[in-house]
N, CA, C and O atoms as CSV, one atom per row, in Angstrom:
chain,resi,resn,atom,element,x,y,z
A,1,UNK,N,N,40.617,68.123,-6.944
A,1,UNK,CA,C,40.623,67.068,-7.951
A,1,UNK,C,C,40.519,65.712,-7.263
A,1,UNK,O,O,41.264,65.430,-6.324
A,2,UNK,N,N,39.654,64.925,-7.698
A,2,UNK,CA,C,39.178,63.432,-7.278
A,2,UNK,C,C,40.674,62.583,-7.403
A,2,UNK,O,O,41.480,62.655,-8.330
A,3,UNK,N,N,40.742,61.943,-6.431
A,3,UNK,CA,C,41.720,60.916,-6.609
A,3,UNK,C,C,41.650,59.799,-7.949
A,3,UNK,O,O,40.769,59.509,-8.758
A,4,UNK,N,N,42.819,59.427,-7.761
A,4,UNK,CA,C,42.779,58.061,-9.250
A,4,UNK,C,C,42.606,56.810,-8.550
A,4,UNK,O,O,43.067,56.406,-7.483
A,5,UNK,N,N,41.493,56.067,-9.776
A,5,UNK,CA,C,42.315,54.472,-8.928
A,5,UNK,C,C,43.086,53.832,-9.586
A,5,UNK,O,O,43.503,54.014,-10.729
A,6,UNK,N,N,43.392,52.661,-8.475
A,6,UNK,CA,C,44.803,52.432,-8.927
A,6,UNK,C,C,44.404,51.713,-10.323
A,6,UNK,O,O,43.252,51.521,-10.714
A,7,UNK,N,N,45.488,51.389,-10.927
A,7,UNK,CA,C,45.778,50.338,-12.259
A,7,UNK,C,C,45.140,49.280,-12.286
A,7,UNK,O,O,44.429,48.931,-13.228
A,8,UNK,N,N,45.332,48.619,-11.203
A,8,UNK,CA,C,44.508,47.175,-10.869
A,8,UNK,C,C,42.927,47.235,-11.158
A,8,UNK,O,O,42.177,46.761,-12.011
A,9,UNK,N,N,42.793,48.063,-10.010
A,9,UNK,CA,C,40.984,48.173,-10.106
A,9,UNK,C,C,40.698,48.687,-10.790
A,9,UNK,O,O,39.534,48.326,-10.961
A,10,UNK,N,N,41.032,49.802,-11.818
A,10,UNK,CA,C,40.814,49.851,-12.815
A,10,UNK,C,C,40.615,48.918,-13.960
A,10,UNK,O,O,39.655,48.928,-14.730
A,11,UNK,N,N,41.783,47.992,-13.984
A,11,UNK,CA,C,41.450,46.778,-14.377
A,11,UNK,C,C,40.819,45.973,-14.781
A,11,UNK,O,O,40.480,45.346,-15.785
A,12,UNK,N,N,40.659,46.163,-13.271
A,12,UNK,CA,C,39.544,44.865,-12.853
A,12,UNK,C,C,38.244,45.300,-13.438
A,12,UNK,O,O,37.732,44.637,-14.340
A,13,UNK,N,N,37.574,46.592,-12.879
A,13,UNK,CA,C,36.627,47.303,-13.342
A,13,UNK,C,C,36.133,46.637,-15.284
A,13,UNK,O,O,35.119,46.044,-15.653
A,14,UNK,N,N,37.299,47.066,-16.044
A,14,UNK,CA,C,37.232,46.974,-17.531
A,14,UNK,C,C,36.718,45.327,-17.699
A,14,UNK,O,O,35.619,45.079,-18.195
A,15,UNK,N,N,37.631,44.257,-17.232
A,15,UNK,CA,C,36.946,43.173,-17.321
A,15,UNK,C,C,35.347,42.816,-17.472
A,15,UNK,O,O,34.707,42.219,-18.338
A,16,UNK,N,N,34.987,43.465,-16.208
A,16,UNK,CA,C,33.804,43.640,-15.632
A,16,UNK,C,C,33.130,43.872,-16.472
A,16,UNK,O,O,32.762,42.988,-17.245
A,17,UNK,N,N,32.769,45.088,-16.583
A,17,UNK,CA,C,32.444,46.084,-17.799
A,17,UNK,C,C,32.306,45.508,-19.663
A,17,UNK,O,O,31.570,45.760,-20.617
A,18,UNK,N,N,33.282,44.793,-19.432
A,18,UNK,CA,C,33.625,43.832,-21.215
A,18,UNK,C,C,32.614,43.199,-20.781
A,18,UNK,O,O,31.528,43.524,-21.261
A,19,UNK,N,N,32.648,42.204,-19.839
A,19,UNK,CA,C,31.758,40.996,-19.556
A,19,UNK,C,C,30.361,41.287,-20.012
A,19,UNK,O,O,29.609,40.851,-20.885
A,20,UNK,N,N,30.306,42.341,-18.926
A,20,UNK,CA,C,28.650,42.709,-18.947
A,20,UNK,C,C,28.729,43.417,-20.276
A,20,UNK,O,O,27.541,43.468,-20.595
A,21,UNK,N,N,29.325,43.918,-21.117
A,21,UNK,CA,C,28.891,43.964,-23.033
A,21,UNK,C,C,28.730,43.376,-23.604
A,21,UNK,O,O,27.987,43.624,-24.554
A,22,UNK,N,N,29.369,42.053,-23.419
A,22,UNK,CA,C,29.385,40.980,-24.436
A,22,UNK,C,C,27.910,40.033,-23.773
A,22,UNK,O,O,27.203,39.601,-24.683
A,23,UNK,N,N,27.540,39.779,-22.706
A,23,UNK,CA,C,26.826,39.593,-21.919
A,23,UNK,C,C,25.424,40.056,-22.538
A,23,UNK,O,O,24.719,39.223,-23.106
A,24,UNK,N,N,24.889,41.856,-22.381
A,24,UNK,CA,C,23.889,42.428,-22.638
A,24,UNK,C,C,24.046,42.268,-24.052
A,24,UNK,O,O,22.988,41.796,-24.470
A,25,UNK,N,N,25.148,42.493,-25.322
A,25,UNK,CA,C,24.965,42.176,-26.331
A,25,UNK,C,C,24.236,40.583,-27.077
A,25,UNK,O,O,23.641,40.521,-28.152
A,26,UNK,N,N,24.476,39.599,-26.264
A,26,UNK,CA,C,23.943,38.444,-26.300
A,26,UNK,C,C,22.534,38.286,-25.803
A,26,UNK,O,O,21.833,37.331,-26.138
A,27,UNK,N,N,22.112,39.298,-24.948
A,27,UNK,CA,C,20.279,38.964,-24.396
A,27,UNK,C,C,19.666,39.668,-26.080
A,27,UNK,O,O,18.765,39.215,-26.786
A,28,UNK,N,N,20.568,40.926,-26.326
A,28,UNK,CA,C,19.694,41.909,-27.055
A,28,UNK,C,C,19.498,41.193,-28.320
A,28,UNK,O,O,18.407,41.419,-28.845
A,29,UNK,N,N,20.405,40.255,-29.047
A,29,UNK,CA,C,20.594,39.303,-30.018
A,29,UNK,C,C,19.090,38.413,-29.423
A,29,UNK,O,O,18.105,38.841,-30.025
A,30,UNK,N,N,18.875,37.743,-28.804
A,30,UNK,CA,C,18.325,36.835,-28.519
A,30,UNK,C,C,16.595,37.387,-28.494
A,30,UNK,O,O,15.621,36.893,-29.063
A,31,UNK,N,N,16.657,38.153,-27.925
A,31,UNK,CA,C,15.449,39.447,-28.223
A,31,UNK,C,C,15.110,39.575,-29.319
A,31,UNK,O,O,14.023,39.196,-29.755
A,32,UNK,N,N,16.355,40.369,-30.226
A,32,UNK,CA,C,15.510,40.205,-31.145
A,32,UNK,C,C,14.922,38.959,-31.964
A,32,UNK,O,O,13.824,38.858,-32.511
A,33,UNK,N,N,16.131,37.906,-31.879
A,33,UNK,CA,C,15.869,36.849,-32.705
A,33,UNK,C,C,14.161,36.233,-32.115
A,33,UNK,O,O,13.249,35.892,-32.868
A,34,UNK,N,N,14.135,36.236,-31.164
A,34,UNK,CA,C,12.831,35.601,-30.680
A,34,UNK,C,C,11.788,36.518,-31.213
A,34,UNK,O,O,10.747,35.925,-31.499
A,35,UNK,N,N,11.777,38.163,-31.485
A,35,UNK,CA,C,10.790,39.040,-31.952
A,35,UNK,C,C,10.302,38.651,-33.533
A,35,UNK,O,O,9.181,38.482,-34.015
A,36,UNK,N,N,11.385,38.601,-33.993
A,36,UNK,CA,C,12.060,38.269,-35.444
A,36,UNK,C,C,11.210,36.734,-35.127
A,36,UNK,O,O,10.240,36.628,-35.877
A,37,UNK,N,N,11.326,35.932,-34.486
A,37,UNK,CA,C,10.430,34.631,-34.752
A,37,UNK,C,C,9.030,35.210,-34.672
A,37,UNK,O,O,8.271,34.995,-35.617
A,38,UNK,N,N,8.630,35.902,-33.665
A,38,UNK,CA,C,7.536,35.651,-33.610
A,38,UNK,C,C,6.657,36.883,-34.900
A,38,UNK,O,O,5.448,36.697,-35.039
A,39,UNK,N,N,7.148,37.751,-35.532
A,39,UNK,CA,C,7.049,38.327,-36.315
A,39,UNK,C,C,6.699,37.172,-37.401
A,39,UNK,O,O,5.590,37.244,-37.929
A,40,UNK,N,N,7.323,36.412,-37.667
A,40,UNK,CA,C,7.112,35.548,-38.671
A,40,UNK,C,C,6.523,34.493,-38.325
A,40,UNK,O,O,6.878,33.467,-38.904
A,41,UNK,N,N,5.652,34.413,-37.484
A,41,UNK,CA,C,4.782,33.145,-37.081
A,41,UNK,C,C,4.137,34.060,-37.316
A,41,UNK,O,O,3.978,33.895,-38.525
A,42,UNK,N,N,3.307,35.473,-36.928
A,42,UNK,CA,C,2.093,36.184,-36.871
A,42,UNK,C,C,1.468,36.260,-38.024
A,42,UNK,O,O,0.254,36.183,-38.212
A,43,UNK,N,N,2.852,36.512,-39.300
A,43,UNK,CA,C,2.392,36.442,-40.881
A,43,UNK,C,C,2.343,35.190,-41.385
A,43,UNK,O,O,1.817,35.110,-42.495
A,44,UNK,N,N,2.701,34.275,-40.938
A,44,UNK,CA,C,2.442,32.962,-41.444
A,44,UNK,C,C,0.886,32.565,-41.252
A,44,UNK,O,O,0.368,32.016,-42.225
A,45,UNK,N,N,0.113,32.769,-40.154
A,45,UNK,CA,C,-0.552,32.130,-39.386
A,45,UNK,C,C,-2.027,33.058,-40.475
A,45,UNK,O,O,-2.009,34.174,-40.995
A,46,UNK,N,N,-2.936,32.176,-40.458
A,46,UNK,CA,C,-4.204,32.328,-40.971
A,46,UNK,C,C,-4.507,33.905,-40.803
A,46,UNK,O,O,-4.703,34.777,-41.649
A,47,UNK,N,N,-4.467,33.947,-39.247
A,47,UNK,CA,C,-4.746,35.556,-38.836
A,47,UNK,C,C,-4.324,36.050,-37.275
A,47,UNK,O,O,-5.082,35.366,-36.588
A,48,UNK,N,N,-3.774,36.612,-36.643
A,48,UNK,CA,C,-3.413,36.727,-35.660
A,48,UNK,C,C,-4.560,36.814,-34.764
A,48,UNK,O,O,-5.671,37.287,-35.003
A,49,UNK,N,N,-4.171,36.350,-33.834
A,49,UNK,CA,C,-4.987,36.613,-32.651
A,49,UNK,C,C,-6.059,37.888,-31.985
A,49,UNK,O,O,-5.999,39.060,-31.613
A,50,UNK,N,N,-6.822,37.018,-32.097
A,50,UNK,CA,C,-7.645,38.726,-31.287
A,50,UNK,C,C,-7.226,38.669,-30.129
A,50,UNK,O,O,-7.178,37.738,-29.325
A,51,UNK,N,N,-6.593,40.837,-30.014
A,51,UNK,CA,C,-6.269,40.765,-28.644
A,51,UNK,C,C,-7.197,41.022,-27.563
A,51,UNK,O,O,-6.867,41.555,-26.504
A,52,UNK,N,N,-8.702,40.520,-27.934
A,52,UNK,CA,C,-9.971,41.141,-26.554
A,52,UNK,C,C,-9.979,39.468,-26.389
A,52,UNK,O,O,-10.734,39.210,-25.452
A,53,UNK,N,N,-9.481,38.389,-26.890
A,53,UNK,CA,C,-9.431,37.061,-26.537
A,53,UNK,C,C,-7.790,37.071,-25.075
A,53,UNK,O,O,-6.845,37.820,-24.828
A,54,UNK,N,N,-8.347,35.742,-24.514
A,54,UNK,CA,C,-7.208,35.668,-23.657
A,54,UNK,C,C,-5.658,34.910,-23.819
A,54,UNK,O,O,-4.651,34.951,-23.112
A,55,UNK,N,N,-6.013,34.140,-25.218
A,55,UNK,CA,C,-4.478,33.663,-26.213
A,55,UNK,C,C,-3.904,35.153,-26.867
A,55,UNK,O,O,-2.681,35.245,-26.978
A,56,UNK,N,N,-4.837,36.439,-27.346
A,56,UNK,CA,C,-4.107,37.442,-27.995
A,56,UNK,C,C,-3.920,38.609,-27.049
A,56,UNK,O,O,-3.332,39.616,-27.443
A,57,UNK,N,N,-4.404,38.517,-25.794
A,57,UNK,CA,C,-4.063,39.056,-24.628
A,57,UNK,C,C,-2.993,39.136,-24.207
A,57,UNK,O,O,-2.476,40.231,-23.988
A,58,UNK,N,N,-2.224,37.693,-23.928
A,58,UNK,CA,C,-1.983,36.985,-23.246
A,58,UNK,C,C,-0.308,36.922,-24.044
A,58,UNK,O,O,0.688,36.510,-23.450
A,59,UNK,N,N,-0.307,37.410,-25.438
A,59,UNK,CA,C,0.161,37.287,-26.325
A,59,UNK,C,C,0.830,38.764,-26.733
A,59,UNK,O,O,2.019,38.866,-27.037
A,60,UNK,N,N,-0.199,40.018,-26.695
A,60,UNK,CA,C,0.011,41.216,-26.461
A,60,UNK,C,C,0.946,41.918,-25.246
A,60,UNK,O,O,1.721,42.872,-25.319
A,61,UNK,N,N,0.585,41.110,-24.152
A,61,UNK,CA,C,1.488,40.911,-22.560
A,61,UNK,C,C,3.092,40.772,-23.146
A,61,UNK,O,O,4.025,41.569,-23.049
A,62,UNK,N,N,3.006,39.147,-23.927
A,62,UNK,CA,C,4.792,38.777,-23.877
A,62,UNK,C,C,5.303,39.690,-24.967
A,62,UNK,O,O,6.516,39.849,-24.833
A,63,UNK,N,N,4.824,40.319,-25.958
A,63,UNK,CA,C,5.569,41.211,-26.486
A,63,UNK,C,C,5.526,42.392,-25.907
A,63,UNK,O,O,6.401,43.108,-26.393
A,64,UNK,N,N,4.890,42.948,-25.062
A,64,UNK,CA,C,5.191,44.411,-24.530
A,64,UNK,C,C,6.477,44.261,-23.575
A,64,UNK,O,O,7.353,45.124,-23.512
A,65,UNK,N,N,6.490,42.752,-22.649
A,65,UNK,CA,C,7.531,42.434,-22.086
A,65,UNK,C,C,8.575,42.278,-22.874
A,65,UNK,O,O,9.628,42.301,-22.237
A,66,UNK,N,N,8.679,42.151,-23.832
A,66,UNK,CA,C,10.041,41.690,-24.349
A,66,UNK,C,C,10.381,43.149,-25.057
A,66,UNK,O,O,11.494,43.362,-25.536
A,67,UNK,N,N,9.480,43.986,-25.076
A,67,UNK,CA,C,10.128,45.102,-25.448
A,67,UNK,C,C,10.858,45.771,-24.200
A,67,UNK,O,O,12.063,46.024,-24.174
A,68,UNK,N,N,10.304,45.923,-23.568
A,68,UNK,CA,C,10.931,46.539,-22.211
A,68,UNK,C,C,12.011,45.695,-21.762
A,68,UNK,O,O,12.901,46.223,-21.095
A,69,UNK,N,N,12.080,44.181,-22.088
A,69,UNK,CA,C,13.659,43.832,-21.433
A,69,UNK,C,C,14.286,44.460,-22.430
A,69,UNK,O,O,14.950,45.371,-21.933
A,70,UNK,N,N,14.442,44.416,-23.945
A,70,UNK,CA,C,14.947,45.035,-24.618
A,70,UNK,C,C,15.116,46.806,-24.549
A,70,UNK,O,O,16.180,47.415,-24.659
A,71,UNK,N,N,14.434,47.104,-24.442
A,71,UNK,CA,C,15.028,48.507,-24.541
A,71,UNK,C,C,15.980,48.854,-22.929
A,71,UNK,O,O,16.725,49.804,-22.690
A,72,UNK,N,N,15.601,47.703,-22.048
A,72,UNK,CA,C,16.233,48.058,-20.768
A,72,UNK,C,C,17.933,47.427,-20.921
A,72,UNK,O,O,18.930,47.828,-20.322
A,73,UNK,N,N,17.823,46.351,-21.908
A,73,UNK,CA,C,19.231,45.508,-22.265
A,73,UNK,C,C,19.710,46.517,-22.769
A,73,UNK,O,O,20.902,46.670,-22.503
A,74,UNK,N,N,19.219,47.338,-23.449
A,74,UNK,CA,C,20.177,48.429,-24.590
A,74,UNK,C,C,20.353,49.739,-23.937
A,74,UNK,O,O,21.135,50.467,-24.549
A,75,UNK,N,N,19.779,50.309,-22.728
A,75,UNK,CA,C,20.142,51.185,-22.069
A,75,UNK,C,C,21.358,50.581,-20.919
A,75,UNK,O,O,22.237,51.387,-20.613
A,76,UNK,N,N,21.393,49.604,-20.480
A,76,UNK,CA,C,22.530,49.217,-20.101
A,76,UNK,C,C,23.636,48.820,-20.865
A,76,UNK,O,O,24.786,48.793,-20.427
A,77,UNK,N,N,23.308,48.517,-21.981
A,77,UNK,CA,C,24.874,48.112,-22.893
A,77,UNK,C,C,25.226,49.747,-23.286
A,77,UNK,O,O,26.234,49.961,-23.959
A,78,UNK,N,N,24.337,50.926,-22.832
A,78,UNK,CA,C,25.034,51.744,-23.636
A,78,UNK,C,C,25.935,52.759,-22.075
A,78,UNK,O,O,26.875,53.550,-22.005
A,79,UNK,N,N,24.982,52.140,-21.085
A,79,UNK,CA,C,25.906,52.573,-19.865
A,79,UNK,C,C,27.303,52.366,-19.669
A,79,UNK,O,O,28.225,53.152,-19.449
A,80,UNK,N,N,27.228,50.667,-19.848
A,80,UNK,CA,C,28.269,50.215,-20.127
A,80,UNK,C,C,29.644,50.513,-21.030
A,80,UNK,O,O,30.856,50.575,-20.828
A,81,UNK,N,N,28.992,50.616,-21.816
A,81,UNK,CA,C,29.994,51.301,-23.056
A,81,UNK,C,C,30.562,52.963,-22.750
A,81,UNK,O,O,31.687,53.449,-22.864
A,82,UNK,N,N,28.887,53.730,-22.199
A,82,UNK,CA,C,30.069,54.878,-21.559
A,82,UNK,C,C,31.027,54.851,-20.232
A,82,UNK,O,O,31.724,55.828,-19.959
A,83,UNK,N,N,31.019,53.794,-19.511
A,83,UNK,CA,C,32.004,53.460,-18.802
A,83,UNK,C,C,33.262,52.797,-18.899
A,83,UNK,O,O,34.228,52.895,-18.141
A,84,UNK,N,N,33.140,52.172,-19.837
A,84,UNK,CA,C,34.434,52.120,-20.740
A,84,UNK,C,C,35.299,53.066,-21.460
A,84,UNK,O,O,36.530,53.041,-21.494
A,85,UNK,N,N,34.236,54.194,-22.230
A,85,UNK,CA,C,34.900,55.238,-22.710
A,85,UNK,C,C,35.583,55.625,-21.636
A,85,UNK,O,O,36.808,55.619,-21.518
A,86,UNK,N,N,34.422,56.120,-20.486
A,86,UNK,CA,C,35.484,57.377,-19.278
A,86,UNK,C,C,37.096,56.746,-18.896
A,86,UNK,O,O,38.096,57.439,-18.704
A,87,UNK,N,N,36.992,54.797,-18.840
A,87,UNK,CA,C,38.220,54.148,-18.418
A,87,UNK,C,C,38.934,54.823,-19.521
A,87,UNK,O,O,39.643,55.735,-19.095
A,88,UNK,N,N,38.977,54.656,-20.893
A,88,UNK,CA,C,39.597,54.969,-21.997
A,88,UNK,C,C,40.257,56.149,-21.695
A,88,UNK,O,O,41.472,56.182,-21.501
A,89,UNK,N,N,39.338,57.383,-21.629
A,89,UNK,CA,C,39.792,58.783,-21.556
A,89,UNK,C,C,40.297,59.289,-19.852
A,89,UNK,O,O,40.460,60.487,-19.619
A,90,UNK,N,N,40.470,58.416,-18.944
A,90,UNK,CA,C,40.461,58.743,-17.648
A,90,UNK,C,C,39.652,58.977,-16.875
A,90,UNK,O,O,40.015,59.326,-15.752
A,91,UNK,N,N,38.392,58.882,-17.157
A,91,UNK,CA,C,37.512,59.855,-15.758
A,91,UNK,C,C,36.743,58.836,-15.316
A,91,UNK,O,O,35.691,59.156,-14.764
A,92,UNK,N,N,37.047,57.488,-15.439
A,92,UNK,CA,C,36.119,56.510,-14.492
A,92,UNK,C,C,36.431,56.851,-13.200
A,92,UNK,O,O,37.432,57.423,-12.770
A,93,UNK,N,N,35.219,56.333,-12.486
A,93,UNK,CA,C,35.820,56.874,-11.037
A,93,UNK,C,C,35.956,58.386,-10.498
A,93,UNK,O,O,36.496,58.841,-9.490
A,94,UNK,N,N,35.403,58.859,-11.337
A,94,UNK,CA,C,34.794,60.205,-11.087
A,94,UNK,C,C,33.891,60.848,-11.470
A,94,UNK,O,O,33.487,60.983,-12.625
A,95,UNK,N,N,33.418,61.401,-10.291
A,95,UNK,CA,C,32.030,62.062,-10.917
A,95,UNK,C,C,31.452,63.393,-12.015
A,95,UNK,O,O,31.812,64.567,-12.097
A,96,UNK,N,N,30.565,62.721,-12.661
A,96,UNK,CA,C,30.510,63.548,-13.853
A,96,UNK,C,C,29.512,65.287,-13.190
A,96,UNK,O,O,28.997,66.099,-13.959
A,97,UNK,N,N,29.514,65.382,-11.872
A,97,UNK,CA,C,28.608,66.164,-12.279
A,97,UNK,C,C,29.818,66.808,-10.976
A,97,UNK,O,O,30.602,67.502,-11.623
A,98,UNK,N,N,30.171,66.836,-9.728
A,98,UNK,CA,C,30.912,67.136,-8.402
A,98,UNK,C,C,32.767,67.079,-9.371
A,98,UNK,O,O,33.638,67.927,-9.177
A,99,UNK,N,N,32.863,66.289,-10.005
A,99,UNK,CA,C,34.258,65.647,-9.613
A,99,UNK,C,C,34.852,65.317,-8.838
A,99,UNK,O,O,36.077,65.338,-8.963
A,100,UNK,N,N,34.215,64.840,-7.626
A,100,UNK,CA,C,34.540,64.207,-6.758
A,100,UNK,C,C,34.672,62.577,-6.748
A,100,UNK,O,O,33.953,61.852,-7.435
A,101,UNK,N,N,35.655,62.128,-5.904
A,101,UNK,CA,C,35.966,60.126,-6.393
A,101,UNK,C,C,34.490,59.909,-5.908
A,101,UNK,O,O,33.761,60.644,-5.243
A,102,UNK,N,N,34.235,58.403,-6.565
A,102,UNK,CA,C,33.292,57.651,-6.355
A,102,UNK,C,C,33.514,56.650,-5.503
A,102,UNK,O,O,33.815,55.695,-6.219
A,103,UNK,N,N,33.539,56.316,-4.382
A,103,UNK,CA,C,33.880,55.209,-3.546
A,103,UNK,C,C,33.834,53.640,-4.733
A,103,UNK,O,O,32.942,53.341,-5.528
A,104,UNK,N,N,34.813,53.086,-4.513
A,104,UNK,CA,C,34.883,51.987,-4.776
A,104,UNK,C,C,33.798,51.038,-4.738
A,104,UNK,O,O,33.316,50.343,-5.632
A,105,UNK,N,N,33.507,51.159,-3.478
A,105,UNK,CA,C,32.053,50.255,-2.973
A,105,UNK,C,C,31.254,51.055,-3.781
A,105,UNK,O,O,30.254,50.573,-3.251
A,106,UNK,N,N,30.894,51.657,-4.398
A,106,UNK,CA,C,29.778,52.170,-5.463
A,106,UNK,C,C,30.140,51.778,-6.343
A,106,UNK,O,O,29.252,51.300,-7.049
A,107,UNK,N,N,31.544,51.691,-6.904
A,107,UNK,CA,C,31.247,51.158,-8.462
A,107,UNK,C,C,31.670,49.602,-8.839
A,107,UNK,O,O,31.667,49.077,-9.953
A,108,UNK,N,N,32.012,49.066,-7.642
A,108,UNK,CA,C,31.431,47.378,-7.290
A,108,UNK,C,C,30.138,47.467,-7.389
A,108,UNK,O,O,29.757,46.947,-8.438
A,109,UNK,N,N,29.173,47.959,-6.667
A,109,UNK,CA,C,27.850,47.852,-6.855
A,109,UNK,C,C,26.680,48.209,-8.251
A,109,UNK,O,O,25.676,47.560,-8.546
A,110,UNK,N,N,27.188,49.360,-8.879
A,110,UNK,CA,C,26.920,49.896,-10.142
A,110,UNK,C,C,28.333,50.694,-10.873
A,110,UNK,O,O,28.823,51.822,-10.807
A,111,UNK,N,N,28.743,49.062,-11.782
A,111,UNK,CA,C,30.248,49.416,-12.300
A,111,UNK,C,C,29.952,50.687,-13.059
A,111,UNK,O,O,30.901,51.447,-13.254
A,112,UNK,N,N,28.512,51.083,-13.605
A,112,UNK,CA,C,28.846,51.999,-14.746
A,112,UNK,C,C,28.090,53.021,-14.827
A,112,UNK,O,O,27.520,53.696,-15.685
A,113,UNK,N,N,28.306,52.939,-13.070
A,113,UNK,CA,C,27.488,54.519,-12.560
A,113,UNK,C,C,28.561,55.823,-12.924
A,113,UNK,O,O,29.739,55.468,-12.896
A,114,UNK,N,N,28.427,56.694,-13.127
A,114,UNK,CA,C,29.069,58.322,-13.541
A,114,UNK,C,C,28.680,58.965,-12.323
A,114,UNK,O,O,29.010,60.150,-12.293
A,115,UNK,N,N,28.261,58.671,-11.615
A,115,UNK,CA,C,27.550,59.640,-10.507
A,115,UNK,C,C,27.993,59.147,-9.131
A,115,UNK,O,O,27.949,57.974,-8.759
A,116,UNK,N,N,28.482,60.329,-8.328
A,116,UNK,CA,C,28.258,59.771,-6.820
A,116,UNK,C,C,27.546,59.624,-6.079
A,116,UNK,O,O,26.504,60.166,-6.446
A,117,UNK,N,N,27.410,59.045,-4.876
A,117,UNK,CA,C,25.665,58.698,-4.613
A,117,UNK,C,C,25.046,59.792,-4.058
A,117,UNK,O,O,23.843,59.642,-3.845
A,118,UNK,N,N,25.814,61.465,-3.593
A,118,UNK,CA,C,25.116,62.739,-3.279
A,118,UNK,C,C,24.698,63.193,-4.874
A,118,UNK,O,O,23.628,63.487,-5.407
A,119,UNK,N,N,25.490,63.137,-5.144
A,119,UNK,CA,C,25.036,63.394,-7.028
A,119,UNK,C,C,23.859,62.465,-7.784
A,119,UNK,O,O,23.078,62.827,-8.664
A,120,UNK,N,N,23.963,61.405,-7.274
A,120,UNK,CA,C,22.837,60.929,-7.810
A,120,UNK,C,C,21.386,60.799,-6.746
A,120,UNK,O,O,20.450,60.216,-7.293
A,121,UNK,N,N,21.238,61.075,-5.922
A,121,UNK,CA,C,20.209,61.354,-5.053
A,121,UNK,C,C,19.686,62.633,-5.415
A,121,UNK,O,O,18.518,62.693,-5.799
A,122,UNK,N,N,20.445,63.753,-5.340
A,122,UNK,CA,C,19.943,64.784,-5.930
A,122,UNK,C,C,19.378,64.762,-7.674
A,122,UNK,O,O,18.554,65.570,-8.103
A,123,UNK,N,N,19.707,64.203,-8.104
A,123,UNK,CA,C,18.677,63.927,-9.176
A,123,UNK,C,C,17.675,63.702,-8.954
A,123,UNK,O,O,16.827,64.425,-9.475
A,124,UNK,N,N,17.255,62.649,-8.116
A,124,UNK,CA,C,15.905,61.646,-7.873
A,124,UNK,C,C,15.113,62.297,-6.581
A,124,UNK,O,O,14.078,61.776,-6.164
């Protein structure tokens, strides 16, 4: 059985963890609100852009980007959130697949990794 950490860093960890929710919850707001604008400039506007022109190109580009920060904001708020659960139920700090501890210095580096880094190499 994986060791515990202590109270503190545990702690500390949750702070962390809140931060970066309230944090990624605020890009994903902002995402959409800017999609949500530009949704309503596209129907306002005479006719949208052709995208074989280099304004509807160019235009086609910043929304494919803003989907991908978005769906990448919302796969991390949901990391996040299951790293909070495991604090909740006990098993932060251990690995979901070995049960073995996760070095500290790993989950300073990726607070809301589940995996140890032999566990997660062997994935990839």
């Amino acid at each position: 059985m994986a060791r515990s950490l202590a109270t503190s860093t545990v702690k500390r960890f949750r702070i962390l963890l809140e931060e970066e929710q309230t944090r990624l919850t605020n890009v994903i707001q902002e995402i959409e609100d800017e999609q949500e604008e530009l949704r309503l400039s596209e129907t306002s506007a005479e006719r949208s852009p052709d995208p074989n022109t280099a304004e509807g190109g160019s235009l086609a580009f910043e929304i494919e980007k803003e989907l991908s920060l978005h769906q990448n904001a919302k796969d991390l708020l949901s990391q996040a959130n299951e790293a909070l659960e495991r604090i909740e139920d006990g098993t932060y700090g251990i690995c979901a697949e070995c049960d073995s501890a996760i070095p500290v210095a790993r989950l300073e580096a990726l607070p809301h990794t589940k995996l140890c880094v032999t566990c997660s190499a062997a994935r990839h």
